[in-house]
N, C-alpha and C positions, 0 to 999 in steps of 0.2 A: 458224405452221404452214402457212400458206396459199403463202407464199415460194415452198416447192421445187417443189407443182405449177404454180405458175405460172411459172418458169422450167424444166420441164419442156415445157412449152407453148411457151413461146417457142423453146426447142432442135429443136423436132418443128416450128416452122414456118419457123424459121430454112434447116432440111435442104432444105424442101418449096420454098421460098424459091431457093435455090442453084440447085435440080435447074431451076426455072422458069426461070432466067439461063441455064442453058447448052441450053433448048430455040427451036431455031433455026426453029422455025415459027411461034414469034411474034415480034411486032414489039418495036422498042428501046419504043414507045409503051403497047404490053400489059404487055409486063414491066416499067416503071414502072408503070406502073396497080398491078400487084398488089401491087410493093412499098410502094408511098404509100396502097394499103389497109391492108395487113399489120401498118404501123407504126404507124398511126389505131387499130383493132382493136387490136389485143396493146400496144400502149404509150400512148398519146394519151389513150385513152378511161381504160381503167383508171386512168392516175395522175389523170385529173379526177378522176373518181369516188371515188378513194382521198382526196384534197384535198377534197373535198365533204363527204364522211363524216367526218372528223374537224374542220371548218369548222361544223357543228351540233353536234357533239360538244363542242366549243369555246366554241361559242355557249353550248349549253343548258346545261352545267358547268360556270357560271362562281363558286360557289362554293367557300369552303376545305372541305376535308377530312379524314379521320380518316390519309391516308398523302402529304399533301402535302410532310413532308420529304424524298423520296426525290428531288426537283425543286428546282431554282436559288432563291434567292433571290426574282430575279426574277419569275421562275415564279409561287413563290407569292405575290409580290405585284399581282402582274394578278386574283389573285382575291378575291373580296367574302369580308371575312373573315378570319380567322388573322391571317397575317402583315400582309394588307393593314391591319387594323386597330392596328396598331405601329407601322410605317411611314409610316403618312399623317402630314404634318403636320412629317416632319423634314426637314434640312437636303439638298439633293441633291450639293454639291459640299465634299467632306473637305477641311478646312481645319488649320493646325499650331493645336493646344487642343485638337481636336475628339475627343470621346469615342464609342469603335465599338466594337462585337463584330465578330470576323473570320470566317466562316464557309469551311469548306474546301470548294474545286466539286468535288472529287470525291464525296463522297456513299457513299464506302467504307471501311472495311464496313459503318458509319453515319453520316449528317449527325454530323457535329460543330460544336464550335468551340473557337478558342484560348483556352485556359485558363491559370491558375496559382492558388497558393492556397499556405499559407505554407509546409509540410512541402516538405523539401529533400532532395533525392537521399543513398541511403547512401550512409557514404564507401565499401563496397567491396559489388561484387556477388557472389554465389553461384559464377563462375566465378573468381574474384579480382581482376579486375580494379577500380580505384578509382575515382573519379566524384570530382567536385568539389565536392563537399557543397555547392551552391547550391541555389536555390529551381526547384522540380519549374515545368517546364512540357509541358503536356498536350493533346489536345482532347477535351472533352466533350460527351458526345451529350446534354447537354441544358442548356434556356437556366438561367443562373446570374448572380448578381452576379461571379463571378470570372472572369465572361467578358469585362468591359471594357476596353479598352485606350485609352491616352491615345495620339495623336499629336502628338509633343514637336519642336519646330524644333533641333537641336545645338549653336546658336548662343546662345541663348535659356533664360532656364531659366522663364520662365513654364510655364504647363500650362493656362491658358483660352486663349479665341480671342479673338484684336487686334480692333478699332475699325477699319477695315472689315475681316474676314475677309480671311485669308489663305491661298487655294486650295492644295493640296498637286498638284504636276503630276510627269509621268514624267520622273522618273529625279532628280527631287528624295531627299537625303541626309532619313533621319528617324530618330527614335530612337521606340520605343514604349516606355510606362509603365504599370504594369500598375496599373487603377484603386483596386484596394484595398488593397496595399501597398507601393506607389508603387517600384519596383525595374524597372528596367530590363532588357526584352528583351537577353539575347545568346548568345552564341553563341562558342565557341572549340576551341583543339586539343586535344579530349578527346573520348575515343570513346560515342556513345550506349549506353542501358542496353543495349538490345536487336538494335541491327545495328550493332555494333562497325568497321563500315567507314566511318560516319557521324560526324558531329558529333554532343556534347551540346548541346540548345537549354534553356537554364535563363535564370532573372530572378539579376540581378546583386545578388549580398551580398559587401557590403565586409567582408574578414575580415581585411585589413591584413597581407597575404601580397603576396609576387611573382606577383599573378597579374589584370593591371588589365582595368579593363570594355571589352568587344569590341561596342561596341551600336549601333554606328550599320549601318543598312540603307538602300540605297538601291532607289526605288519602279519597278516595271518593271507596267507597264501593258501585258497581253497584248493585249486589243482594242482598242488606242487607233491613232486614225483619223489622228494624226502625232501628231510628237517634246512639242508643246505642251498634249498633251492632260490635263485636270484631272482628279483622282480623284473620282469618284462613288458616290455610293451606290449599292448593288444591281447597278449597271447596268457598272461594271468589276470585269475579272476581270485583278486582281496578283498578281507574282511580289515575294517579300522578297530580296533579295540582299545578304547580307551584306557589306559594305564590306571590312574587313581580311581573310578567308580565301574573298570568291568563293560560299559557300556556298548554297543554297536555303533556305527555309522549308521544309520537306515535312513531311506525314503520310505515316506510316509502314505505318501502318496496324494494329501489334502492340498487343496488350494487355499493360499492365504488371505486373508483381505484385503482391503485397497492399500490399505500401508506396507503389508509387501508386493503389492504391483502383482498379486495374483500369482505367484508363482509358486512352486512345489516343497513342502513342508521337509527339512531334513531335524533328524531326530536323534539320541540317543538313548537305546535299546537295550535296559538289562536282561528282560527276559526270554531274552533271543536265541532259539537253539539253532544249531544246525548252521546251514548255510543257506538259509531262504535268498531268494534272488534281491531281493529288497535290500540286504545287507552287501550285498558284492558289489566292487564298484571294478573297472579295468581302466586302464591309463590309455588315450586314445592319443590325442598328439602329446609331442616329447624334443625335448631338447635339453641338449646341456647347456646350463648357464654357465657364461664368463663371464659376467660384472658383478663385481661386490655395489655400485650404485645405481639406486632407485631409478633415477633418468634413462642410465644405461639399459638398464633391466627391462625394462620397458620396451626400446627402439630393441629390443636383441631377437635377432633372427637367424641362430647360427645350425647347423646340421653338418656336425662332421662326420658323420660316417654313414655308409647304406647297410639297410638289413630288409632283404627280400620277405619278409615277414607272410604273406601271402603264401610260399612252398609252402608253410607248416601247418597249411588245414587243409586236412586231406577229405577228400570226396565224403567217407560216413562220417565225418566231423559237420561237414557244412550241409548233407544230408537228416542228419540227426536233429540238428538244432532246425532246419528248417519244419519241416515235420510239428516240431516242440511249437512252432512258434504261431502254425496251423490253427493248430489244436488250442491254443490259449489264448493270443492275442484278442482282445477286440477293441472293436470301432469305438469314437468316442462317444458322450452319450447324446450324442444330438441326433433325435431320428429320422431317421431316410424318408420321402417323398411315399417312398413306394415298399416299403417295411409291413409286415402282418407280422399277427400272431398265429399260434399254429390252430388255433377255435375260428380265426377268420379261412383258413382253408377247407376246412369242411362245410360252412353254407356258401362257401366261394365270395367271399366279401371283399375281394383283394384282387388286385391285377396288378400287372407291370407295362406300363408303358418304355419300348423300347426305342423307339424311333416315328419321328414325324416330318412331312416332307413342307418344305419352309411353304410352297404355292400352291398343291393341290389337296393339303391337307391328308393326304393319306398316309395310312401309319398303321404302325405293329406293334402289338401288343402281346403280352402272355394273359391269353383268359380262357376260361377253361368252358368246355361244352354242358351248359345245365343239364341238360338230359344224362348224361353221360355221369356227371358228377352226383347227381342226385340218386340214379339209379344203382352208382356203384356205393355209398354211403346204405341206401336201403338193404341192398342185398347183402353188406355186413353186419346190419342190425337184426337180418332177418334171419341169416345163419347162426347168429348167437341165442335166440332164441327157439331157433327148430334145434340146435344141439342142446341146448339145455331143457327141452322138453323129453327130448328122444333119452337125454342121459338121465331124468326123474324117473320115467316111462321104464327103463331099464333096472332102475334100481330096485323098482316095482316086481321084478320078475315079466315085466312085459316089453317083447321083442319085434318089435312091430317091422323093421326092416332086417332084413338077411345080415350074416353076420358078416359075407363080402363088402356089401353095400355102409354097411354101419361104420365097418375099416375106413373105407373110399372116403367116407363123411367127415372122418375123424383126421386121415392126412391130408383131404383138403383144407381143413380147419387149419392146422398145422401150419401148411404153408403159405397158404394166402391170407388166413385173417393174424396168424400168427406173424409173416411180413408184414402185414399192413400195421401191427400194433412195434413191432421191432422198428421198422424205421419213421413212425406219428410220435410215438410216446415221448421218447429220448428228449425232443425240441424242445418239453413243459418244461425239462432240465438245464436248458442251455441259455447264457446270459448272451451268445450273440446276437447281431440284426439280425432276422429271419425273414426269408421272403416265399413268393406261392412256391415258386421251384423246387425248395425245400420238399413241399410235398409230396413231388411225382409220384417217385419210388412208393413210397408207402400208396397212393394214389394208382397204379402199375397191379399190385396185390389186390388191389377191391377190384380191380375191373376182371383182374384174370378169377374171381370170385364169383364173379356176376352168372357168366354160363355152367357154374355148378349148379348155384341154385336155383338158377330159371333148369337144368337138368332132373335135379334133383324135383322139382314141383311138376313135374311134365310124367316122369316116371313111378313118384311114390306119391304124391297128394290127389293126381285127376285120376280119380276112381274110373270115369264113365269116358265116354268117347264125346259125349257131347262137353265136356268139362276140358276135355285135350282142345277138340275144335276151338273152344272159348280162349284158351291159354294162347292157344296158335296167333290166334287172331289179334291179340294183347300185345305179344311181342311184334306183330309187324307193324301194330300200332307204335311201339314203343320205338324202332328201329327209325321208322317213316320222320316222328320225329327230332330224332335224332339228326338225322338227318338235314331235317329241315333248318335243326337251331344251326348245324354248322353251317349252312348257304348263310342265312343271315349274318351271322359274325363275322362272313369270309374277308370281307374288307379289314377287318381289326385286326385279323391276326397274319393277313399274307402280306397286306402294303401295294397290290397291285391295282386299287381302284380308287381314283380318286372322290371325295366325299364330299360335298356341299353342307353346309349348317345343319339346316333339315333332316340329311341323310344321317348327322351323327346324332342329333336330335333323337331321333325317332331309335338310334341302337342304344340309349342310354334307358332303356328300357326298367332299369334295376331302381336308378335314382325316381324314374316319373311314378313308380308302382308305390315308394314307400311316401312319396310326397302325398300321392291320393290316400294309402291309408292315413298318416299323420291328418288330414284333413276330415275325415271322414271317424 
């Protein structure tokens, strides 16, 4: 929230900044001065200080959590706890045996992971089109034995790991094996359930048809530091690229229907650039397998070696992604009790209840003062139309206010309706839940608005004395009830007085208003 005015501020010194460059009465020496302040002040300082803040934040938090999924792997394994407590202990470099759950870096619309289980796609779906009747592959938001996958060499049909360990590097050929009914990852020319423009990704069942296994993938290592680089737990983020048709691994992100148990749509991707997070997947636990049988493979819970995997994300690693994930993640879509739109903030149609006491009924709420809210809405409606009369009026050749006073008009516009529209507008943009709070800020700008133009009308519109007296008297009307609305609310918003039926009865003043007009 904090974003727009501070880029409001650096636009307002940037201006201020300029106009100092093209004043020729000071030196090249001055005017570097100011700018080599300007950008200490407004840039330098803040982003320590913002690095600081979350450097103790970092520090003092370094426990798991009850919303650590929304975060990398990695992530949450720097923390004491959860995942770290899984993690510790296992092997750091993916070798061909080696047994992994795949977890998708995107984290939308929830942490998953690659799945499968033995239920295999209808032959035909609801729009008619027909599916391969193979074994369903998925990703599930939550941790499962059918989340294992074997890492199988194509050459080789073992399924443990060799005598020394054999590292899997980019752009090495692999096939994966799904640990509990040993069927093979792949992928062909058949349209997904749900985006028909996609591959099907299903575990390969031999049904002694013309339609042979497509399974080999070759490993694209997105972070890797060269062509040599070794797969790693946690700490690489791969692309699967299917070998015979080019395709991606991708999460889809669609929910399936009841016959796959609703769970998350996995696809394969020809026309997939880049490395969208959709396509990356990271290997979250890990073991090396030593049983070549099924049975064994199963009951195996071996971890021979430690790798403190957590040293290797350092502070702007787990800074940076944090941030990222700020800024992008959202809620799922089921909406909050107490959610607005940013059109319900301006007639105030919205409140947050915070807190209610279980016996005397009193309680806190965020509601905002009508007089206050209304008057500050006015007096931005009211300035964009005295400036847009005053800027017609001008263009006219007619100057009705001094050319001090016009300035004065012009950087209060600036900053205050120009805040209020830098931090209102943005929201119409924004696909998170939004609540009043959102508001303030922008809410903060109208009011520091308000005493310009009750100034400005006080000074340039009341011609007479008798027109001031009448203004005067307006305002302490306006003030009085101001006043007045907050005594009445004072129960809603402090929690210090307890409330009887009647007493909240008679403060829902908003619902009894539109029930009489609805009747009326």
């Amino acid at each position: 929230m904090g974003v727009f005015t501070y880029l409001l501020v650096l636009a307002v010194a940037a201006v201020h900044t300029w106009q100092l460059v093209g004043d020729r009465a000071l030196s090249h020496v001055c005017v570097l001065g100011h700018v080599v302040a300007r950008a200490v002040a407004l840039l330098v300082i803040p982003a320590a200080t913002y690095l600081l803040f979350f450097y103790v934040h970092l520090t003092l938090l370094c426990r798991s959590g009850p919303h650590d999924q929304i975060m990398s792997s990695a992530f949450q394994a720097s923390l004491e706890g959860g995942l770290a407590r899984i993690t510790q202990g296992q092997p750091l470099e993916v070798a061909f045996g080696s047994q992994v759950t795949l977890k998708s870096a995107s984290g939308k619309p929830v942490p998953c992971w690659l799945h499968s289980h033995p239920s295999t796609y209808p032959l035909s779906y609801e729009d008619g089109r027909g599916s391969s009747h193979q074994q369903q592959v998925t990703c599930y938001p939550f941790k499962d034995v059918n989340n294992w996958w074997i890492v199988k060499d194509p050459g080789r049909h073992q399924l443990e790991v060799s005598s020394p360990p054999r590292p899997v590097r980019h752009g090495d050929v692999v096939q994966l094996v799904h640990g509990m009914t040993s069927r093979r990852l792949n992928t062909h020319d058949v349209a997904a359930p749900l985006n028909p423009h996609a591959q099907e990704v299903s575990c390969y069942i031999d049904y002694n048809i013309s339609m042979p296994a497509q399974s080999l993938w070759r490993l694209d290592i997105v972070n890797r530091e060269s062509d040599a680089e070794i797969w790693k737990t946690i700490l690489s983020e791969v692309r699967l690229v299917h070998v015979n048709t080019s395709a991606v691994l991708k999460l889809s992100g669609a929910h399936l229907p009841d016959w796959g148990f609703r769970q998350l749509e996995v696809v394969g991707e020809k026309l997939s650039r880049g490395s969208h997070e959709s396509t990356v997947w990271t290997v979250e636990e890990h073991r090396y397998g030593r049983s070549q049988e099924q049975k064994e493979r199963e009951l195996e819970l071996h971890s021979p070696t430690h790798a403190d995997i957590s040293r290797n994300l350092s502070f702007m690693a787990r800074f940076s992604e944090l941030q990222w994930r700020m800024l992008t993640v959202r809620s799922d879509d089921s909406e909050h009790k107490y959610s607005s739109t940013p059109l319900d903030w301006v007639t105030l149609d919205t409140s947050i209840a915070y807190w209610l006491h279980p016996r005397t009924s009193a309680q806190i709420h965020l509601l905002g003062n009508v007089v206050i809210w209304a008057s500050a809405g006015l007096a931005t409606a009211l300035y964009a139309l005295l400036f847009c009369w005053y800027l017609l009026r001008r263009r006219r050749r007619v100057c009705e206010l001094p050319e001090d006073s016009w300035l004065r008009w012009v950087l209060a516009g600036a900053l205050c309706a120009g805040g209020w529209a830098a931090n209102y507008l943005p929201f119409f943009l924004m696909e998170k839940t939004l609540f009043l709070y959102h508001y303030l800020p922008a809410l903060t700008f109208q009011i520091l608005l308000l005493p310009v133009v009750l100034q400005h009308i006080s000074e340039h519109l009341c011609r007479s004395q008798l027109h001031r007296s009448l203004f005067g008297a307006l305002v302490v009307a306006w003030y009085s009830a101001a006043c007045y609305v907050f005594n009445v609310l004072r129960p809603l918003t402090y929690g210090d007085t307890s409330l009887s039926p009647s007493d909240l009865q008679a403060l829902h003043w908003k619902e009894s208003w539109d029930i009489l007009i609805r009747k009326h």
